[in-house]
N, C-alpha and C positions, 0 to 999 in steps of 0.2 A: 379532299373535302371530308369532312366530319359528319356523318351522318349516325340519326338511330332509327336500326332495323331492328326486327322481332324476326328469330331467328328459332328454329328447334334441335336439338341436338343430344345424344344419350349423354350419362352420366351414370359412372360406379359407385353405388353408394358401400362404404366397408360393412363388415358383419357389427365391427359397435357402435356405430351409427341407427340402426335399420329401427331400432325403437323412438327414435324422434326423427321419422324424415318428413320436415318440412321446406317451406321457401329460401330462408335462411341459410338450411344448410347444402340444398341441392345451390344456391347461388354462390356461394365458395367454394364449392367444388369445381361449379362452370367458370369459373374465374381462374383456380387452379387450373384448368384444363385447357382452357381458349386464350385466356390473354395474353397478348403478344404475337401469336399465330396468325399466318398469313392467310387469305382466301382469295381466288381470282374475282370469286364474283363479290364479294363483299368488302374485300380489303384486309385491312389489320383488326384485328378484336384488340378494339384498346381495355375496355370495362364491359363486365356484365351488370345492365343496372338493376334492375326488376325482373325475376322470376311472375311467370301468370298462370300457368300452369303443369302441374305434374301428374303424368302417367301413373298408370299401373305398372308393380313392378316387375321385372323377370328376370329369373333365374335361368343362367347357362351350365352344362353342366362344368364340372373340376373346376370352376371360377365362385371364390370364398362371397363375391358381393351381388346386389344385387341390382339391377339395370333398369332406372327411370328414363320416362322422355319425358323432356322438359320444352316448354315454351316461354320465349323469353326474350327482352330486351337489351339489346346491346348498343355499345358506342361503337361505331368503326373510323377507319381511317382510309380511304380509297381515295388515292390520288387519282384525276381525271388529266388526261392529253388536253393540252393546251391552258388549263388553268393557271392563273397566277396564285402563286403564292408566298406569304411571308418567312422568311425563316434566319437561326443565326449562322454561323460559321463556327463549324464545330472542328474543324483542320483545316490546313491549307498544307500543298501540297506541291512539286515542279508545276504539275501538269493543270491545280486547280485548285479549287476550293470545293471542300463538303460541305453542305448545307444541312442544318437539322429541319427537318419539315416533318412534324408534329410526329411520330412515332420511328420515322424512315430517316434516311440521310440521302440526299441529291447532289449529283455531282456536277459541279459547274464549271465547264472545263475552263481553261484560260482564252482558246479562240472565242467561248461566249460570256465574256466577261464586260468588254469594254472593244473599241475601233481600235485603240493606242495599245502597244505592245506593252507587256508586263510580264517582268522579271519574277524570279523568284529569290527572296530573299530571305535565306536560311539560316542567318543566326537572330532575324526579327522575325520570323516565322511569319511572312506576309506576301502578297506580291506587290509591285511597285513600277509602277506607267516611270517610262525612261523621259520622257514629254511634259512632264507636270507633275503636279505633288500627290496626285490620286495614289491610294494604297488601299489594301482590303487584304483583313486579318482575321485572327481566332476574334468572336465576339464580336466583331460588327454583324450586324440588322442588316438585310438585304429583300428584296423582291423581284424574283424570276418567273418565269413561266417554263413548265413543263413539259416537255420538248418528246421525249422517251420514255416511255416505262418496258421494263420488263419483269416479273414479280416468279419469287424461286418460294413457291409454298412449303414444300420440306426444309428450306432452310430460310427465311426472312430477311435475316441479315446480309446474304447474297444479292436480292433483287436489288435493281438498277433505273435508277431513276436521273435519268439528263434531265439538265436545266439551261436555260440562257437567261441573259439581261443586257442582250444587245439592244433590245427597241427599247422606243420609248417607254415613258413613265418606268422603267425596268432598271435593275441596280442595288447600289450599298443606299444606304438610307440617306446618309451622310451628302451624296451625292446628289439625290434628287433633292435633299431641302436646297441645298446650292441652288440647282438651275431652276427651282420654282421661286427663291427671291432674286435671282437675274430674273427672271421672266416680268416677276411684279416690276423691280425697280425700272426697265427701261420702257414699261407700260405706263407706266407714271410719268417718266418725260413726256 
């Protein structure tokens, strides 16, 4: 889930900087600093948008800059246990597919994909139900619910996020438009 928090946090400012420190510049620095970085309790700093306040600054010693605290508003990204969410397929895999879901990738193994077994098929880089013509590839649309998280703050690209799209409404996009005009067309009979 997307959310924006006002968050504080220091920041260096260099020695040729220190004659215009403003909002501007302490907000690219928090940008060079924070975005992309993980936090357990906040999630992922996608953007910092709006700086609102800046400290007085301090000086450490044998360190050339000098240290603001800042207040300020950011975008995150904190995925919540059990939410649904949208996202595309950024790999596929034997064992699955990875989902991109807004700054992270989710792993949706093949047992929660679908009831019907599915193959992996490595020179279409897809998997493929042996039962029917259902496949799911790079770039299909999907909507899973998240199942697991575990989040590695020193490194981000580590944390592990399960997924499934075993239940309803859950799935390649492709899929649910299917079964919601089966659904319409034999409601109409």
């Amino acid at each position: 889930m997307y959310k924006r928090v006002t968050l504080r946090d220091t920041v260096e400012v260099p020695p040729e900087h220190l004659a215009d420190v403003n909002p501007d510049l302490v907000k690219q620095l928090l940008q060079d600093k924070l975005e992309g970085l993980m936090d357990e309790d906040v999630g992922s700093v996608v953007s910092v948008i709006e700086v609102h306040d800046i400290g007085d600054g301090a000086v450490l010693p044998n360190r050339p800059g000098v240290y603001y605290e800042a207040e300020f508003d950011a975008l995150t990204f904190d995925p919540q246990m059990q939410e649904v969410v949208d996202g595309e397929i950024v790999e596929v895999v034997n064992f699955g597919a990875f989902v991109g879901i807004g700054p992270v990738d989710g792993l949706l193994h093949v047992s929660q994909i679908s009831d019907e077994y599915l193959a992996y098929d490595g020179e279409n880089n897809m998997l493929a139900s042996r039962d029917s013509d259902q496949t799911i590839g790079e770039g299909d649309a999907v909507r899973a619910r998240i199942v697991t998280k575990s989040i590695d703050e020193r490194n981000p690209r580590d944390s592990k996020i399960g997924l499934t799209a075993k239940q309803v409404g859950l799935g390649k996009h492709g899929w649910l438009d299917e079964e919601r005009k089966e659904r319409e067309a034999t409601a109409g009979e």
